[in-house]
C-alpha positions in Angstrom: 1.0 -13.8 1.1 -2.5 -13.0 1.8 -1.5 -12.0 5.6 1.0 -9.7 3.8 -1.4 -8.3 1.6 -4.1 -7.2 4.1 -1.6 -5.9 6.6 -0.3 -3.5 4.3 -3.7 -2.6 2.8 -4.5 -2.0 6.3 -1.2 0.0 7.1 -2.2 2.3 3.5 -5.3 2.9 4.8 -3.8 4.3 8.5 -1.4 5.9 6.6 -4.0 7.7 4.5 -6.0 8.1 7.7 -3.5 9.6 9.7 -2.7 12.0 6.9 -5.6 13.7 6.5 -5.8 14.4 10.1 -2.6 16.1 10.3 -3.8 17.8 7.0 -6.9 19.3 9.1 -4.7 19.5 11.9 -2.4 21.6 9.7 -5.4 24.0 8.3 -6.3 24.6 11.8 -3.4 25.8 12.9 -2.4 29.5 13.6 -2.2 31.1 10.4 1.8 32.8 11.3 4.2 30.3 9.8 7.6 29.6 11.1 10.6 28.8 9.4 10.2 26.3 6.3 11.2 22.8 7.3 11.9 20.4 4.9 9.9 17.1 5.2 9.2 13.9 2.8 5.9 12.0 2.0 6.6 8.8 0.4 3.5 6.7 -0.6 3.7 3.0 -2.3 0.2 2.8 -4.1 -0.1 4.2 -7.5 -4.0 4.8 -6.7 -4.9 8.4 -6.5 -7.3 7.5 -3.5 -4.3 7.0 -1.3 -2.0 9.8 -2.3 -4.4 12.2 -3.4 -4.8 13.9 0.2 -0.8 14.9 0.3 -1.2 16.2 -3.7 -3.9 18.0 -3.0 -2.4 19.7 -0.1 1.0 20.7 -1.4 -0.9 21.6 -4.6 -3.5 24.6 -2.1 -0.1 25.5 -0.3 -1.5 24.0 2.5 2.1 22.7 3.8 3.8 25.9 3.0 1.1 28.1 4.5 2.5 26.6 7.8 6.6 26.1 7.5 6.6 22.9 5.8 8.6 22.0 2.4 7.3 19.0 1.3 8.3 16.4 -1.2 5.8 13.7 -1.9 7.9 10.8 -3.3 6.2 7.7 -5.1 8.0 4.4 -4.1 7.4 1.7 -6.9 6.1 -1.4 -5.1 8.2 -4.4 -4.7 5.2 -6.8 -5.7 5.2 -8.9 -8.7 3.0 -7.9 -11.3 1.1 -11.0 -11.7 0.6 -12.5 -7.7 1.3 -16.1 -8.7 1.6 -18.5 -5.1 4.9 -19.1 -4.0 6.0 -22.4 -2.3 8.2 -20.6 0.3 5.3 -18.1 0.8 3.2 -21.1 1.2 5.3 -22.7 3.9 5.3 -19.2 5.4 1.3 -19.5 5.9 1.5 -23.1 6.8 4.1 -22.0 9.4 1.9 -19.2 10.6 -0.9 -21.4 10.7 0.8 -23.9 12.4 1.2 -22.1 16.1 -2.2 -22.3 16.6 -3.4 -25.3 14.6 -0.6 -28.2 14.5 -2.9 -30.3 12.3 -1.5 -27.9 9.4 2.1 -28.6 10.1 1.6 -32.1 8.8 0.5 -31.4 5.2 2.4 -30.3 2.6 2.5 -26.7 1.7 2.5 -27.4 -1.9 -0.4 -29.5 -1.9 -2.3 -25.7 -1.2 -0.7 -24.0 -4.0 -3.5 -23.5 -7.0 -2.1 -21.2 -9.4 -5.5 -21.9 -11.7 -7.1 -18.6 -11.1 -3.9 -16.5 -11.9 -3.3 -17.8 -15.1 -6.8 -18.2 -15.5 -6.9 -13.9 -15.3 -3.7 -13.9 -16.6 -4.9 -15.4 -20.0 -8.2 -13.7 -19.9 -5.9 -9.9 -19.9 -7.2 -8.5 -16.7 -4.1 -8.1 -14.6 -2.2 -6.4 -17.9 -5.4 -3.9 -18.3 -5.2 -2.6 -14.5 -1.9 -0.9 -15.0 -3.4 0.9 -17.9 -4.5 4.2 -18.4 -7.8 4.8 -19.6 -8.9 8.0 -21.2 
């Protein structure tokens, strides 16, 4: 899971990356636009940081100064709201971990599995406060 995690933190942040160089790419550009072409943004995060760049440039007409129709769609996540450890994502590590170091192949996966520090956060209302809004 934590594999999982920092691959798509990593793919959000080329996504973002990659984004704000066609953006400058974009306001370089010859200023005659062709014909409007219709194009779709999605982005997963709900934190402004990573969708802010494609807002911001619909918003200045940036896109439609050259040809470009864009719809920036949000895609609601498909994580759990509260990240508790999973036995068949444990035995997906374990697995993972195996190929290069057979020694973890012999324990058992649930004997990694400490869920203490979720609940513990759980309990304590920290999770349940990051999805709110704050004014």
């Amino acid at each position: 899971m934590l594999i999982r995690c920092i691959k798509n933190n990593l793919s959000l942040h080329l996504f973002v990356l990659s984004c704000a160089f066609s953006i400058s790419a974009l306001w370089a550009a010859p200023k005659e636009a062709p014909a409007q072409e219709r194009l779709n943004f999605a982005y997963i995060s709900p934190n402004a940081s990573s969708s802010s760049v494609l807002w911001v440039a619909k918003e200045m007409g940036i896109f439609k100064k050259h040809g470009l129709d864009v719809n920036v769609i949000y895609i609601k996540s498909a994580v759990p709201d509260l990240p508790y450890p999973t036995l068949e994502g444990m035995k997906t590590l374990t697995a993972e971990m195996g190929r290069t170091r057979p020694e973890v192949l012999k324990a058992d996966p649930a004997s990694f599995i400490d869920a203490s520090f979720v609940k513990a956060i759980e309990e304590e209302g920290f999770i349940k406060r990051l999805g709110q809004r704050t004014p």
